[in-house]
C-alpha positions in Angstrom: -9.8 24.6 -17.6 -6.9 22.8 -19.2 -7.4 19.1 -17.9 -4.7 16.3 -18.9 -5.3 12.3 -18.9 -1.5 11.2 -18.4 -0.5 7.6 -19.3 0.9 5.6 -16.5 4.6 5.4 -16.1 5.0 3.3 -12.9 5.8 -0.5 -14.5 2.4 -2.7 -15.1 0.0 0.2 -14.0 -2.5 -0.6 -16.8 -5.8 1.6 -15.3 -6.6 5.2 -16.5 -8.0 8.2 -14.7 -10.5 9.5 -17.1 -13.0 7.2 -19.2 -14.1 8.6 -22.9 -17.7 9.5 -21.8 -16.2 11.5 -18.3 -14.0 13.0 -21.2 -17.1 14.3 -23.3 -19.3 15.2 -20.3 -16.1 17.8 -19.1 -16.1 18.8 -23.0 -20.0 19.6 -22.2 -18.9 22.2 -19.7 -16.3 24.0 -21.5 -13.2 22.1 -20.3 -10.6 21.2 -22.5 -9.2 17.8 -22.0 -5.9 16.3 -23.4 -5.2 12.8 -23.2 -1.9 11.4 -23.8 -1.6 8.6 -26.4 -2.5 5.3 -26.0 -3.1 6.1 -21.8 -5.9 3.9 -21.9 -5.6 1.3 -24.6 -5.2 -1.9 -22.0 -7.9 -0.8 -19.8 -10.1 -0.9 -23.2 -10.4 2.5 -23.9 -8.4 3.0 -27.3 -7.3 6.0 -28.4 -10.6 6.6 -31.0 -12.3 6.2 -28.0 -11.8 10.0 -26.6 -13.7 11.3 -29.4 -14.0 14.7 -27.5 -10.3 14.9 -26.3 -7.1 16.3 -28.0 -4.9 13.4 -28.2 -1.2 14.4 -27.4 2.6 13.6 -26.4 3.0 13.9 -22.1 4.8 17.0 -22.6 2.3 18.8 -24.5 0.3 17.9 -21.2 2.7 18.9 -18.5 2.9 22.2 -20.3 -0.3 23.7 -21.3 -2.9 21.3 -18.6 -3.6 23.5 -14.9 -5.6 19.8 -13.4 -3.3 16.5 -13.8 -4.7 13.2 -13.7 -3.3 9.8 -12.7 -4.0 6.7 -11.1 -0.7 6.5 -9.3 2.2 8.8 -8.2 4.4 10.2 -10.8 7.8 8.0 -11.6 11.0 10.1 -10.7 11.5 10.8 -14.6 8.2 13.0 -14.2 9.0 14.9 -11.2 11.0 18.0 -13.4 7.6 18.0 -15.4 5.6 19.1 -12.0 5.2 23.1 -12.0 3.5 25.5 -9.8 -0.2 26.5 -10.3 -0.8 22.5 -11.5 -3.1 20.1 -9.6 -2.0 16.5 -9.3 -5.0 13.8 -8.6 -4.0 10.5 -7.9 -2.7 7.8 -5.5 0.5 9.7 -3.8 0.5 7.5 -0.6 3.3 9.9 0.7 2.9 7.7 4.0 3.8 4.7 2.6 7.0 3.6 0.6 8.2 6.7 -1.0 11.3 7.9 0.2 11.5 11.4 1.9 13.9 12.7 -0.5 11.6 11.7 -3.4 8.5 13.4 -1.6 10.8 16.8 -1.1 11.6 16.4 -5.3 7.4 16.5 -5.8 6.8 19.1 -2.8 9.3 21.5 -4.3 8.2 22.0 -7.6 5.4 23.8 -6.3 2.1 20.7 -7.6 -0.2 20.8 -5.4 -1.0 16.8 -5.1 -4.6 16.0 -3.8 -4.3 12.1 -2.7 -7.5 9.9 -3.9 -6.5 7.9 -0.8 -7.6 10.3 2.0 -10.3 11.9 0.1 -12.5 11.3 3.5 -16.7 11.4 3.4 -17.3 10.4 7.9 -15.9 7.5 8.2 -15.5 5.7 4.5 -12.9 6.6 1.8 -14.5 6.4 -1.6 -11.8 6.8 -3.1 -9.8 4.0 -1.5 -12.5 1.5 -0.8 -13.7 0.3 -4.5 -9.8 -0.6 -5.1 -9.9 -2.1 -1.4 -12.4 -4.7 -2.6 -10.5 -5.7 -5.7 -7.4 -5.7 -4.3 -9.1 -8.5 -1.5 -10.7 -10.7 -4.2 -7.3 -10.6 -6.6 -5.0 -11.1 -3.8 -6.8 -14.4 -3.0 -7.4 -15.7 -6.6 -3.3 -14.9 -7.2 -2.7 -16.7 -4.1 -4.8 -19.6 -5.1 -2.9 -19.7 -8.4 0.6 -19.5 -7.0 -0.4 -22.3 -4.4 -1.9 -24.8 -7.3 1.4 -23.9 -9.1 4.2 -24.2 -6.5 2.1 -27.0 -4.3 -0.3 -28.1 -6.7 -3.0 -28.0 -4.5 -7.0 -27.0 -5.2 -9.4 -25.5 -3.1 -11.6 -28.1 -1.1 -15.0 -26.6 -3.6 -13.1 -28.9 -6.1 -12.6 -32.0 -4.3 -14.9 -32.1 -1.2 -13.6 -36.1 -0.7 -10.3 -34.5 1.0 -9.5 -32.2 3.6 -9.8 -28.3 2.7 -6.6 -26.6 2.7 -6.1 -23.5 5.1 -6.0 -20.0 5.1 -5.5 -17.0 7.1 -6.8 -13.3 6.5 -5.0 -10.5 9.2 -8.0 -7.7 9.6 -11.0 -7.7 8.1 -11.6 -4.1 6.3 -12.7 -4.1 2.7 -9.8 -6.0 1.3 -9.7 -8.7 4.1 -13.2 -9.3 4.3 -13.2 -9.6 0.4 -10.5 -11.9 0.0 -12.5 -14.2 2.8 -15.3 -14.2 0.4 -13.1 -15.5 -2.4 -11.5 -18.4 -0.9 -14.8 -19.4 1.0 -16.3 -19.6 -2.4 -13.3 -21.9 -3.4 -13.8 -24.5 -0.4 -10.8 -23.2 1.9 -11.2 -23.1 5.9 -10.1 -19.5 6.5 -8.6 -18.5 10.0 -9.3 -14.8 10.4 -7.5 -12.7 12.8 -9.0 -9.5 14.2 -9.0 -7.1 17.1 -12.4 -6.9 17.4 -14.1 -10.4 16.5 -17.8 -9.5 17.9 -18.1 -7.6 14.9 -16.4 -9.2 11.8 -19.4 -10.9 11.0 -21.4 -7.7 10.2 -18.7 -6.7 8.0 -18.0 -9.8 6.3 -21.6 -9.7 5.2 -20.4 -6.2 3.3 -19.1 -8.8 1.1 -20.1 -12.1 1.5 -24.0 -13.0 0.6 -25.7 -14.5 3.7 -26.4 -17.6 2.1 -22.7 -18.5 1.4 -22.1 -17.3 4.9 -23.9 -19.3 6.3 -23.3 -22.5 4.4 -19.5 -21.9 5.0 -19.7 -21.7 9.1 -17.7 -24.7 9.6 -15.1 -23.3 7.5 -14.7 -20.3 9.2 -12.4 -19.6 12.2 -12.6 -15.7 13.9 -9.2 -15.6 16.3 -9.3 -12.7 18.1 -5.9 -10.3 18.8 -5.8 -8.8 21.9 -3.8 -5.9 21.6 -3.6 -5.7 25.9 -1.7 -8.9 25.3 -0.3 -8.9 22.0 2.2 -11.4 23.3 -0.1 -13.8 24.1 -2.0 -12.6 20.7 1.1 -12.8 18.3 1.7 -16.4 19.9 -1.9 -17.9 19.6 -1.0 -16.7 15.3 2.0 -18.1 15.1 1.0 -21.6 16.3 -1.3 -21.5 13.1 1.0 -21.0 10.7 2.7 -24.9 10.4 -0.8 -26.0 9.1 -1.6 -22.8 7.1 -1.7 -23.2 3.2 -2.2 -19.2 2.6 -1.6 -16.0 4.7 -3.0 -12.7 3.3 -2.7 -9.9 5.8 -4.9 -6.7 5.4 -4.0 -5.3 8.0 -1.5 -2.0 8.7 0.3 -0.7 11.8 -1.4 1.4 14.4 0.3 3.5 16.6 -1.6 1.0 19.2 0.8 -1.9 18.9 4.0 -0.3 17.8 7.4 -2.2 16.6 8.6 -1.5 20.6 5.7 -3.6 21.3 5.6 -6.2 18.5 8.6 -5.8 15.9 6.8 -8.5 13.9 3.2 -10.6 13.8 5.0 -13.4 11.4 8.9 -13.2 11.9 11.8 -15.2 9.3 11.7 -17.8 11.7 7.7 -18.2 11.9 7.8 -18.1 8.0 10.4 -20.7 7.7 8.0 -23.3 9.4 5.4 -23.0 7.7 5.2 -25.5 4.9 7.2 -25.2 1.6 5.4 -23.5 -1.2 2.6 -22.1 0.9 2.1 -19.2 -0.3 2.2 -15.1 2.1 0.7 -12.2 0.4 1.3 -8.7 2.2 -1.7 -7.0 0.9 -0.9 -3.6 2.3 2.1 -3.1 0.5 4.1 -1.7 3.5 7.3 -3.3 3.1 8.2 -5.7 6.6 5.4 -3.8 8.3 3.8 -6.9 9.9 5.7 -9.5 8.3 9.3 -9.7 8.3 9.8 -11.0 5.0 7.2 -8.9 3.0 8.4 -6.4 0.2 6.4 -5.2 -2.2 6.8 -5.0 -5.7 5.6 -3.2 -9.0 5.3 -6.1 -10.7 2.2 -7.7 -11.5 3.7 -11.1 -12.0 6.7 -11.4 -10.4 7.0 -13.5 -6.8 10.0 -14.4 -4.6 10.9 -17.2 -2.6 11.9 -16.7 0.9 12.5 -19.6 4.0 11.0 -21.3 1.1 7.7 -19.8 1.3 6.3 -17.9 -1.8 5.6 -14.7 -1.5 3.2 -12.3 -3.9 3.1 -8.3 -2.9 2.5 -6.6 -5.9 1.5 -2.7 -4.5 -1.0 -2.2 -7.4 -2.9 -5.4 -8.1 -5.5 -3.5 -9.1 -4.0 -2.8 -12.2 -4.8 -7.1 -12.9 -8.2 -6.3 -13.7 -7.2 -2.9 -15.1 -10.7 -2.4 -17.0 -12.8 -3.0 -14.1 -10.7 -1.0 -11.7 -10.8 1.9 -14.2 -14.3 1.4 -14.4 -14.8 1.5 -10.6 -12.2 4.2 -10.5 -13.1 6.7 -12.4 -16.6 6.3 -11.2 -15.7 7.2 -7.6 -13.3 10.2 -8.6 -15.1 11.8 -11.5 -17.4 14.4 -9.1 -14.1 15.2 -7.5 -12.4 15.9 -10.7 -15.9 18.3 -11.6 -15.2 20.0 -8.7 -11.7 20.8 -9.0 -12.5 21.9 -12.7 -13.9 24.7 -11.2 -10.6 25.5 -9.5 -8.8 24.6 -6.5 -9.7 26.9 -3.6 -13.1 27.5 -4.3 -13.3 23.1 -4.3 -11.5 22.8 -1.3 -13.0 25.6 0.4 -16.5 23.9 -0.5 -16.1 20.5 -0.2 -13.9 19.3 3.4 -13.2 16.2 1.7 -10.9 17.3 -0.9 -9.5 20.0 1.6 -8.2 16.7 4.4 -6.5 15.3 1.2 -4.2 17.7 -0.1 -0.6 16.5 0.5 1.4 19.5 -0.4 0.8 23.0 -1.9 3.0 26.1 -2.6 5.8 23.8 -2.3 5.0 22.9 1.7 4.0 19.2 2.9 0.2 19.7 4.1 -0.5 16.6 5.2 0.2 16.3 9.2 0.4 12.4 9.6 2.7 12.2 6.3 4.9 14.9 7.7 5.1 12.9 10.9 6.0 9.7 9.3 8.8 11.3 6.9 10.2 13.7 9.2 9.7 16.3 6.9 7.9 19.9 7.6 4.3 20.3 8.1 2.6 23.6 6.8 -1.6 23.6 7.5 -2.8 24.2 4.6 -5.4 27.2 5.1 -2.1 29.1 6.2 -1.3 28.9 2.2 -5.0 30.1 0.8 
């Protein structure tokens, strides 16, 4: 097979989807990879790298490569690239931001996208959680940065004489429980807010070492959020927020506590009292999902005042550390990739994971819960085998 190693498009997305030695071990079996120029010379991985590759311009790729690789959804300038008979791995996140009408532009040129994001193995996403846990830990240290910048204030591990400031982490999954372990390490008392408290301890320890855990008890708050009274729940957060020095939430909308039920946890209003220049990170990069003032952004640097709180939602952070995400990337997607190499029914036909995260095919939306949540027309996919 014909296999292509496309550059990133989408603005400071610095990762790559195929390392050098994946590169020669696909050589090794016969495939044929293409790599377009310089698509991995900021994660380290400089063009002389891909000794076994054919280095070429994106077109060349688009035309003569049958399995696509990125680390993000194509840019709109790529879409007209997209033909039938191609397979498109990477982060689509049709569920999220992306307009409908953009989805329908990507659907209709016949791809057939397979998400990285709900490759499923039970209950974990491999493909989703090793950028989980980097996105936690680089959400805090940003946060801590903008926070020393804007408010010039430290994190109590750097002068235990005063009082340490405060932080709050919403959900504790891979990315909240890993930004936790980042600003306990940096002397901060974090508030954590969770619907099920009994056992964020257990999953904290997926990321914390039980020796800081336990040294950092008194720093550590667990505030539980009743969704049978998420009044009472959304108040009991709120009242935290005038003495709160950070807010990163981790946390998405469930169909359990709907915007009938709570528009907002953290409205405009509960922003504007919190105090200037602390800093709110929206993690999730769902744009006024949870919090009223949260957009995301492409940008890896830029940050927006707002009710004179700064606020930090970059939807790729990843990209930060763009060497070690590619390196934990590519790691957890390469045996999908061997498998697809072999062609695309026989690897979804074989292997359920891959089959649960195909998004579209034969120009139909597979993917039920993104159909749902952009109104747009579901087709199960074993209809189109």
């Amino acid at each position: 097979m014909n296999i292509g190693v496309l550059k990133e498009r989408k603005r400071d997305e610095r990762r790559v989807a195929l390392r050098p030695d994946q590169v020669e071990v696909l050589h090794q079996k016969g495939h044929q990879v293409f790599v377009e120029h310089s698509a991995g010379e900021i994660a380290g991985y400089p063009d002389g790298a891909y000794g076994a590759a054919r280095l070429v311009d994106r077109e060349t790729i688009y035309d003569k490569c049958h399995l696509l690789l990125k680390v993000k959804c194509p840019e709109p300038e790529e879409y007209q690239l997209l033909r039938a008979q191609q397979m498109l791995c990477t982060y689509l996140h049709f569920d999220e931001n992306i307009p409908p009408e953009k989805i329908r532009q990507i659907v209709q040129s016949g791809v057939t996208g397979i998400a990285y994001e709900w490759v499923r193995e039970g209950n974990s996403l491999p493909l989703l959680e090793p950028m989980s846990r980097i996105t936690g830990s680089l959400f805090a240290l940003k946060a801590m940065e903008l926070l020393l910048a804007h408010r010039g204030v430290m994190g109590g591990a750097y002068c235990p004489d005063l009082p340490n400031p405060r932080a709050m982490v919403i959900g504790i999954g891979n990315l909240g429980a890993n930004a936790v372990n980042v600003l306990l390490r940096n002397g901060f008392h974090v508030t954590i807010i969770d619907k099920t408290p009994d056992t964020v301890a257990e999953r904290l320890r997926h990321a914390i070492p039980a020796y800081l855990l336990d040294a950092c008890q008194s720093n550590l708050q667990v505030v539980k959020f009743d969704e049978q009274q998420p009044v009472e729940s959304v108040q009991q957060l709120r009242a935290l927020l005038p003495e709160t020095d950070i807010v990163i939430c981790s946390a998405v909308r469930r169909p359990s506590l709907s915007k009938q039920i709570c528009e907002y946890l953290i409205t405009r209003q509960d922003v504007a009292g919190m105090p200037r220049n602390s800093v709110i990170c929206d993690a999730t990069a769902c744009n006024q999902d949870l919090i009223e003032t949260g957009i995301s952004s492409s940008s890896l640097t830029d940050y927006y005042r707002d009710e004179g709180v700064i606020h930090y939602n970059c939807d790729h952070i990843p990209s930060l550390a763009a060497s070690t995400a590619t390196r934990l990337l590519t790691t957890a997607t390469f045996p999908y990739v061997l498998k697809l190499a072999k062609g695309f029914e026989s690897a979804v036909t074989a292997c359920p994971s891959l089959f649960e995260a195909v998004m579209c095919h034969r120009g139909q939306v597979t993917h039920k819960l993104s159909a749902q949540k952009k109104s747009l027309p579901f087709t199960p996919l074993q209809e189109l085998l």
